[in-house]
N, C-alpha and C positions, 0 to 999 in steps of 0.2 A: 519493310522490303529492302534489299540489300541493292545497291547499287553496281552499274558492272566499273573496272575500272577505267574507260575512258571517259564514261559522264561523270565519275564524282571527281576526275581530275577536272573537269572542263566547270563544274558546277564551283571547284574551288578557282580557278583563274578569273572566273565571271567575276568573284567578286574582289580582287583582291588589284591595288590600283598602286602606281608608284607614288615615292614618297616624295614629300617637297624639295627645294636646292638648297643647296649650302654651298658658302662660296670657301672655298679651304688653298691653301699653299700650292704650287703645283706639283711638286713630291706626293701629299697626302693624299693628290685625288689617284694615285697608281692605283687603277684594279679597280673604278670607279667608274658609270656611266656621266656623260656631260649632262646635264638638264637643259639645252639646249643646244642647240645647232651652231656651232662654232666656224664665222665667215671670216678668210683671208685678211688682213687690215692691209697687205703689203704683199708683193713681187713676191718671188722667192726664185732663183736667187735674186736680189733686191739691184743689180746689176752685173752687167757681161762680165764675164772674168776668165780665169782663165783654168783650164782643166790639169795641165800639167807646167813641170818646170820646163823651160823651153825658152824659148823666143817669139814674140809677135810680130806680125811682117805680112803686107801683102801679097796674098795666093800670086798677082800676075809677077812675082818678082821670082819666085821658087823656081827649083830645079837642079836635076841633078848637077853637084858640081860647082851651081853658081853661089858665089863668093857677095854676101853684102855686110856693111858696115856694120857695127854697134855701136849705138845714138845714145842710150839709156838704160838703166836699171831699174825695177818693178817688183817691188817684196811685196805680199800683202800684208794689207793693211795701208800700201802708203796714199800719200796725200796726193804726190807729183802725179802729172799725167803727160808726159813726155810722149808728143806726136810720133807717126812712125814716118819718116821720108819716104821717095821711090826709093829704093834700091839701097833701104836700111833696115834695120831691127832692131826688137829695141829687148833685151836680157828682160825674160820676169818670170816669177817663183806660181807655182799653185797659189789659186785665190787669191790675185792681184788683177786688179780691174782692168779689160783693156785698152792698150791706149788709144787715142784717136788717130786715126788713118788703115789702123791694123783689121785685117778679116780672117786672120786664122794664126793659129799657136803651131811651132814645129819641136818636140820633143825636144831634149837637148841631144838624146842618145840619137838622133837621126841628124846628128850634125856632126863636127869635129868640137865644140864646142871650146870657140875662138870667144876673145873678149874682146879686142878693137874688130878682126873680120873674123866673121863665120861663114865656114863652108857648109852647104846644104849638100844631101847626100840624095835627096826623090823630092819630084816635085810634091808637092804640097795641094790639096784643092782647098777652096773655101770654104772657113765655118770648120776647120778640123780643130779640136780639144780645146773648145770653148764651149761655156757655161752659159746660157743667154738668157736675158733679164725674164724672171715672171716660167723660163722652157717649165718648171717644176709645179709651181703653183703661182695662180693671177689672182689680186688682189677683187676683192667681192665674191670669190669660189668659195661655195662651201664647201670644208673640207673634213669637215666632223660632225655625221647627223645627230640629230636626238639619239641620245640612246647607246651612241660609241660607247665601248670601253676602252679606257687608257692603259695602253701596255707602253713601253719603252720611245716604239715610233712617235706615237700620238702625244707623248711628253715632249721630246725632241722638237717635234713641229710645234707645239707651244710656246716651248722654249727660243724657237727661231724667230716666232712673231714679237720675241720680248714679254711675253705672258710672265707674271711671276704664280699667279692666281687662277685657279678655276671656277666657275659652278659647277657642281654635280649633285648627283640625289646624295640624300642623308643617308646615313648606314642606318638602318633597322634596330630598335632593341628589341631584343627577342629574351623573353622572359620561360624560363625552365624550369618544372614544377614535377617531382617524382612522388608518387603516394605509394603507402604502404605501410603496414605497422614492421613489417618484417624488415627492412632496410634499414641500415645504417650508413653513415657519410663514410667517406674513405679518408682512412687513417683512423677511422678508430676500432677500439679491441672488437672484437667479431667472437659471439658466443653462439653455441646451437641455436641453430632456427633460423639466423638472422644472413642478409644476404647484402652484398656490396650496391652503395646505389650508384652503379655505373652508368646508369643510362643517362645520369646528370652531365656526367662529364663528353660521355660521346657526341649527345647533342649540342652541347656548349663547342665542341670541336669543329663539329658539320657545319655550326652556326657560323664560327668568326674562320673556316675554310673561304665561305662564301661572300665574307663580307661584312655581315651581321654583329653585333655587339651581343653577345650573350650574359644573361642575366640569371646566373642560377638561385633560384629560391628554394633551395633544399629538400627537406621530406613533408608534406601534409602526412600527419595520421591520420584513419581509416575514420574521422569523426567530421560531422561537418561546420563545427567551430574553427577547426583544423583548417579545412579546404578551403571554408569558409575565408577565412584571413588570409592565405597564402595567393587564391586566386586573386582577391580583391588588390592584391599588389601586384599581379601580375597585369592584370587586364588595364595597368595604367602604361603597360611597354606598347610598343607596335605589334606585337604580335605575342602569344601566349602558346607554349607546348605542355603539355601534359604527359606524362608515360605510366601508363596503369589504371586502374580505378575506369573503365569504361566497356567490360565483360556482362555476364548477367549473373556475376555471384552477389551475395547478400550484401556485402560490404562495398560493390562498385559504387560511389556516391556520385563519384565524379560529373555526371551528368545532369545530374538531380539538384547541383550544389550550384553547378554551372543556370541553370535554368531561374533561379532565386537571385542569382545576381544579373539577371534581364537577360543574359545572351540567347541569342534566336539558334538556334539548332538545325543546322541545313542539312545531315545525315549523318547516320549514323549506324555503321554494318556496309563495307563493299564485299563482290563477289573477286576475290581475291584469297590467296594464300603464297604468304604467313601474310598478317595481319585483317585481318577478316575486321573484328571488333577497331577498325580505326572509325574518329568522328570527326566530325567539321562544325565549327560554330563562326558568328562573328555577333560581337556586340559594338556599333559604329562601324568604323573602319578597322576595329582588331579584330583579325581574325584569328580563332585559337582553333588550334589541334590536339586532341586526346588521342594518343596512337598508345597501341597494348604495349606491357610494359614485359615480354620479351625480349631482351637486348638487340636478337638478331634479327627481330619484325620491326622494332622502336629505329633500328638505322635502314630499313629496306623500305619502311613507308617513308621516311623522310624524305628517303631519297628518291621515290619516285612521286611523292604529293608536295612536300613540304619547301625542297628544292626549288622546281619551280616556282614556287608561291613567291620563294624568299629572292630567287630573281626578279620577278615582278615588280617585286615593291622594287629591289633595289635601281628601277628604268633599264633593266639591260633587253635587250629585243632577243637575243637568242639564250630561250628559259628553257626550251626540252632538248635533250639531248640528241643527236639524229640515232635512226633505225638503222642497222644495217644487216643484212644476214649472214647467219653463218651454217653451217652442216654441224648435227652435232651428232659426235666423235664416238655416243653410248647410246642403249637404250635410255626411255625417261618414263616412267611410268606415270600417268595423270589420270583422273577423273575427268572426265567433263562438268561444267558446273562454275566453273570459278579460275580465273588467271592465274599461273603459278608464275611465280620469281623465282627463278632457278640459278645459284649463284653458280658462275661459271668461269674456267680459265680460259682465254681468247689466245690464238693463234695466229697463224700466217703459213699455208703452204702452197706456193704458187700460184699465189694471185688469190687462193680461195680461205677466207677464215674459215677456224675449226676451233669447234666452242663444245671443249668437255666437262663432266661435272668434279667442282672443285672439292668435292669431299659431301659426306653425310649432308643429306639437304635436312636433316629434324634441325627446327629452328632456336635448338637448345644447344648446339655444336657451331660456337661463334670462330674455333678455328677454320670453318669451311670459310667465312667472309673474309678471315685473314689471307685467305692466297686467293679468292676470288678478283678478279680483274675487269669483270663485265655480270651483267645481270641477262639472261635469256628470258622473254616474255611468250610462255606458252600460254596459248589461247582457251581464254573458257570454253570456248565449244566445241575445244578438242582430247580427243582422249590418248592413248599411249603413244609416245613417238617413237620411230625405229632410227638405228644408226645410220648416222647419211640425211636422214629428214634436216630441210633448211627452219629454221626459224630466225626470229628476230631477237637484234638481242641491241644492247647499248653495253658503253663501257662504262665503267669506274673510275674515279681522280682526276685530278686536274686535265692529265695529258691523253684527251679522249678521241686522238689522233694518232697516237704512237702504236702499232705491233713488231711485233718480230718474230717475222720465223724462226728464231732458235729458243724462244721462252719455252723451258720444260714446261711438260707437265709436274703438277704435285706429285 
């Protein structure tokens, strides 16, 4: 019995757990979740200072007009801490600490900026274009739960705390496994019959997109000596993909081959199209995927089963993509019966996405996934759509934030 697709996604999340910590450089962990919760050691900023180039001086002393001394100079970084008198100031630079007696910074452009007196041009209140010890982050906050990923900010404040180092979860090896007697590797001579094994390389791409250490183990032939030896290297990564061999023609072993080397078989057949014939197994903690071996079903399952799995492991907390709707722009022709993945180009026309189909949906015509920019999710238990019907739909790539109203269409 086939599965519909939101229980065999949720049947593959059930099992699939993140990976252990590793503690790596703080460069290395970019684009990496913490493995734990990462608490303040220190202030931020670590003391008062000052916001601009200017002067520091007490607020009751300002105003327009009024004329006071300069007592001292204050670069940051320095050591001195030169008091401020009544009815003085004391010269300091961005990010120099301030001095003692001082409650507010006055620009220097809101002055004449004089070196023995300076004339103030407005008064001044207290606390203006100062930094103040901890305003940012206090020490024992925690300021990066389980589960962050490190993008640039989150380096930065590492780096403020003096981090050289992080924990984070381990990257996945993800072990890639293409069958078929017809396939040959790329780059070699190509004779009738025989077909490129691309789907080594796309999934090996999707993989280390995500994070992932991809591990291509080449072609298993259609023998189960074959399958035999290739999975048995596979099922020693974190994770194992399969692309082909898992159909009901005479030669699919793949599952048969799978089953001899212990793995439990949690399903296999969702109600889904393209990729109908995808499986899910796990033996321990590796979970393996046999997805058809299609090019254009082999990257649409990935990317709606495989994907999130491969966040999972890697501890990130946000693994499915969000829903959002759009109107789409043509008729869609469906069955009811089974979820279609309809690749589609995403727009922007005031305020409203407009989601039309990116070319030929037969899942043999892998130019339609080249200009596709979003996937539409029509429902099994729906049948034809008309133009203007909203559905749901998610984006493609990294940046699954960005539209624009001027993106042609194809």
């Amino acid at each position: 019995m086939s599965l519909s697709y939101q229980a065999a996604r949720q049947q593959i999340l059930d099992r699939i757990h993140p990976l252990e910590a590793e503690t790596v450089p703080l460069l290395e962990a970019l684009g990496r979740a913490v493995a734990e919760p990462v608490i303040a050691p220190l202030d931020l900023p670590r003391f008062d200072n000052s916001a601009m180039d200017g002067y520091a001086l007490r607020a009751a002393d300002s105003g327009a007009g009024v004329q006071l001394r300069v007592t001292g100079y204050l670069a940051a970084g320095s050591l001195e801490r030169p008091s401020v008198e009544p009815g003085c100031a004391v010269r300091i630079m961005t990010g120099a600490p301030l001095p003692p007696g001082a409650d507010t910074v006055v620009p220097v452009e809101k002055t004449d900026g004089g070196e023995v007196l300076v004339t103030l041009r407005e008064t001044i209140p207290p606390g203006d274009h100062i930094r103040w010890r901890g305003e940012d982050v206090r020490a024992g906050d925690e300021v990066l739960p389980l589960g962050t990923v490190l993008r640039p900010p989150e380096i930065s404040l590492l780096a403020s705390f003096n981090r050289t180092e992080i924990a984070v979860v381990r990257r996945p090896r993800v072990a890639i496994l293409s069958t078929g007697d017809e396939l040959v590797e790329v780059g070699r001579p190509l004779t009738e019959g025989r077909i490129v094994n691309s789907n080594s390389w796309a999934l090996a791409a999707a993989v280390l997109e995500l994070g992932g250490i991809p591990l291509q183990l080449g072609i298993a032939s259609d023998t189960r000596e074959s399958l035999r030896q290739k999975m048995t290297a596979g099922l020693q990564a974190d994770m194992l993909i399969t692309s082909a061999g898992v159909s009901a023609g005479d030669l699919d072993l793949v599952r048969e081959v799978l089953d001899e080397l212990g793995v439990e078989q949690q399903f296999w057949k969702i109600d889904i199209k393209p990729g109908r014939p995808t499986a899910f197994a796990t033996k321990g903690r590796v979970p393996v995927f046999s997805l058809p071996g299609n090019p254009v079903a082999t990257l649409v399952t990935f990317e709606e089963f495989v994907r999130p799995a491969l966040l999972k492991m890697l501890g990130q907390k946000q693994i499915l993509k969000p829903l959002l709707r759009a109107k789409l722009q043509q008729p869609a022709r469906k069955k009811p019966g089974r979820a279609q993945f309809m690749r589609v180009r995403v727009r922007e026309e005031n305020g409203v996405l407009i989601a039309s189909s990116s070319g030929d949906q037969n899942t043999g015509i892998l130019r339609t996934s080249l200009l596709a920019n979003g996937i539409a999710i029509l429902p099994a238990d729906h049948g034809d759509f008309a133009a203007g019907d909203e559905v749901e739909i998610h984006l493609l790539g990294r940046d699954v934030e960005w539209l624009s109203a001027t993106t042609p269409d194809p």
